[in-house]
LOSE-528810 format. One record per residue (C-alpha): z, y, x. Coordinates in steps of 0.2 Angstrom, whole numbers, plus 5000, padded with zeros to 4 digits. Example, Ala and Ser with C-alpha at 12.3 -4.5 7.8 and 13.67 -1.06 7.14 Angstrom:
<sites>
503949785062/503649955068/
</sites>
This chain:
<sites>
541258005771/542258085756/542657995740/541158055729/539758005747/540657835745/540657795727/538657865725/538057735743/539157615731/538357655713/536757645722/537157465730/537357385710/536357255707/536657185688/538157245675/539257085681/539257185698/539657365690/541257265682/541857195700/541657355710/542557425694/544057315693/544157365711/544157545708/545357545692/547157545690/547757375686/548357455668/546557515666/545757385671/546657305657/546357425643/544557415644/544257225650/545357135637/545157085621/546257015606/547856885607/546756735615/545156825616/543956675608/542956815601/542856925616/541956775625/540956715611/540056865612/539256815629/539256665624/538356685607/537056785619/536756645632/536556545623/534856595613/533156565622/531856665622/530056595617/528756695629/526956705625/525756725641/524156835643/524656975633/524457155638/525957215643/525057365654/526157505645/527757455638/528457555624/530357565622/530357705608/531457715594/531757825579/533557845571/533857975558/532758075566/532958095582/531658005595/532557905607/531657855624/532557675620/533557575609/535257585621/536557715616/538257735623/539757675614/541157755608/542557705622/544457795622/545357865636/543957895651/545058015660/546057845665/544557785673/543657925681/544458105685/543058185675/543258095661/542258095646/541258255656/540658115669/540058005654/539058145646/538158195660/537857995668/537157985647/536058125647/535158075666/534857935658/534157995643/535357905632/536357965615/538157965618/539357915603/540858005606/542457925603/544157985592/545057945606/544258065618/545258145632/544158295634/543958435618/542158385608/541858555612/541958545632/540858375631/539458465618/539358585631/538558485647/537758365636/535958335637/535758225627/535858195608/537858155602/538858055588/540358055584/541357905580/542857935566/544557865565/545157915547/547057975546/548158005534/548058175536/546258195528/546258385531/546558345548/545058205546/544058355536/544258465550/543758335566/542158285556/541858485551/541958515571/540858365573/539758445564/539958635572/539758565592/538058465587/538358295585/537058215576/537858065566/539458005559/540057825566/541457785554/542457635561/542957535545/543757395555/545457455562/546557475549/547857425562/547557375578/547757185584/548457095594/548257125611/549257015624/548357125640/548657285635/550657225629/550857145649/550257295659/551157425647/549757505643/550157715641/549257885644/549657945661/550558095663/549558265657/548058145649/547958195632/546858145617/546558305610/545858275593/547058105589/548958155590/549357985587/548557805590/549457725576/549157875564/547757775558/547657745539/547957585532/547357615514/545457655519/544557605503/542857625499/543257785491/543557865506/541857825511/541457915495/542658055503/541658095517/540258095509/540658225497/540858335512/539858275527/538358355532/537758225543/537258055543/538857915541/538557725547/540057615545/540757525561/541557365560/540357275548/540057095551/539957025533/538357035523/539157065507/540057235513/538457255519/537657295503/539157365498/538957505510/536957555505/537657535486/538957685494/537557785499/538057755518/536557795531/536857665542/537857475547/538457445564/538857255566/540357275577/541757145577/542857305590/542257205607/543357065603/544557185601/545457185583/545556995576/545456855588/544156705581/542756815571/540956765575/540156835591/539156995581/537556935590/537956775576/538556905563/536857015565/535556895556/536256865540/536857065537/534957115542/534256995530/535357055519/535257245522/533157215522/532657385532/533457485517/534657575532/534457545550/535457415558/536357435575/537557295583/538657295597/539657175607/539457085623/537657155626/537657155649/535657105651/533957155644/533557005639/535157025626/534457185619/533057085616/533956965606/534657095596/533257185591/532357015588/533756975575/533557125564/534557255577/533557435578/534457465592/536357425602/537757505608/538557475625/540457495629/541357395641/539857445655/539957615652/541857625655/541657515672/540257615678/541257775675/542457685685/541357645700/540757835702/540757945687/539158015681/538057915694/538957735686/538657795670/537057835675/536757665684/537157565671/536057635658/534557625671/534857435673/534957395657/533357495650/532457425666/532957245661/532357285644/530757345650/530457185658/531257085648/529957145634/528357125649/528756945653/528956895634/527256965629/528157095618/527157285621/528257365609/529957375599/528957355583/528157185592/529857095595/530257005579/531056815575/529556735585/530356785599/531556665599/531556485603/531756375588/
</sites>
């Protein structure tokens, strides 16, 4: 049996996310394992996420026909088969040997919309062309705003559909992990559109956002919002659309699990721009949650990496299936048909 017979009899043998996580950290070197596992100095925030999900209960309603479940979704004009897309992630090619290929393909088998991260080891260009599937691109803003012109202008050129702006990395955080285990591209792994992972500006203001929008010809959501009050301060900007991302845990330590975040910013936001979240989302039942809370849809990171891990295309593949199985059934067993059904009475008060 060859390497690629074993990791597909292995992919195929997954059970639950928690599983694709296991198999991965015996698959990954230990640096990588690291990189995408860990979180921020004493990773509070990284738990609480789960935590913040476990701990809300769901309020099923019986004898409802749940005969054809819907899992639909609309977003800025494209017609999504469900509400799951694929995170941005850095670095895959220290996971798989495909990279960031493997990810786009394991995406679009499972009819899901890859956001394509800054960070990518493999040129946009290379990824656009296997991709099935729509594709974002998520935007670290540089110093170098012709360089930042030009990355979002060759968005634009290879297809990608939106602009995910991450607003909440000024500089990164403090992360122990990472610092133990040294953590460093290998030898000929590249990041072709980033030169430099601390070129990242410090100064982004709101006027920046007015920047790209002077230029962009796609759609710009903010990443990284988890206060209600920048919130409106992005739709008064003219943005498209919020995600409530507090970086996986990643950036500063003791900020609310975004599942917490997610209410008071949808409140606040009132349907005006769609709403995405992500952060520690591993079951159905948490997609669920989110959309209950005011999410039109979530994005998954963590899972994605570990299933590129456990066998490239077919993890990526795998974890996307699981998840958008659990949803369906997740939605069945709560009396919920439909997306549009599942709203706060969903939820156990």
């Amino acid at each position: 049996m060859n390497v690629a017979e074993r990791d597909l009899l292995d992919v195929n043998q997954l059970i639950n996310l928690f599983d694709v996580e296991k198999l991965a950290a015996e698959r990954m070197t230990p640096m990588a394992y690291e990189y995408v596992a860990s979180g921020a100095a004493d990773e509070f925030t990284l738990r609480w996420n789960r935590q913040a999900l476990d701990s809300i209960k769901l309020n099923t309603r019986v004898l409802v026909d749940v005969s054809r479940i819907d899992t639909r979704v609309s977003l800025f004009g494209l017609d999504l088969a469900y509400p799951i897309l694929v995170a941005p992630t850095a670095y895959h090619r220290t996971m798989h040997p495909e990279g960031e290929l493997a990810t786009a393909r394991g995406a679009g088998a499972a009819e899901a919309l890859y956001v394509v991260s800054s960070f990518t080891n493999t040129p946009l260009s290379e990824i656009a062309s296997v991709a099935t599937q729509p594709l974002w691109f998520q935007l670290y803003v540089s110093d170098d705003r012709e360089q930042t012109k030009a990355l979002v202008q060759e968005a634009e050129a290879q297809g990608c559909r939106a602009l995910c702006v991450t607003v909440d990395t000024p500089v990164a955080g403090v992360r122990n992990r990472q610092q133990r285990v040294n953590f460093a591209m290998p030898e000929g792994i590249r990041t072709p559109h980033m030169a430099d992972a601390f070129a990242l500006t410090k100064s982004l203001t709101w006027k920046d956002v007015d920047w790209l929008q002077s230029f962009a010809k796609i759609p710009i959501l903010l990443k990284g919002i988890l206060n209600s009050d920048d919130a409106e301060l992005a739709i008064q900007a003219g943005v498209s659309g919020i995600i409530v991302s507090n970086h996986g845990g990643r950036n500063l330590d003791t900020v609310p699990a975004t599942i917490e975040a997610l209410p008071r910013i949808a409140e606040r936001v009132n349907k005006r721009v769609p709403v995405l979240m992500d952060g520690g989302i591993r079951r159905g039942t948490d997609v669920v949650k989110a959309i209950a809370l005011g999410a039109n849809a979530v994005l998954v990171g963590k899972p994605i990496c570990f299933g590129l891990a456990c066998g490239g295309a077919d993890g990526v593949a795998k974890v996307l299936t699981i998840l958008r199985t659990e949803l369906e059934l997740a939605m069945a067993l709560t009396g919920k048909a439909t997306l549009t059904d599942i709203d706060q009475s969903v939820i156990w008060r």
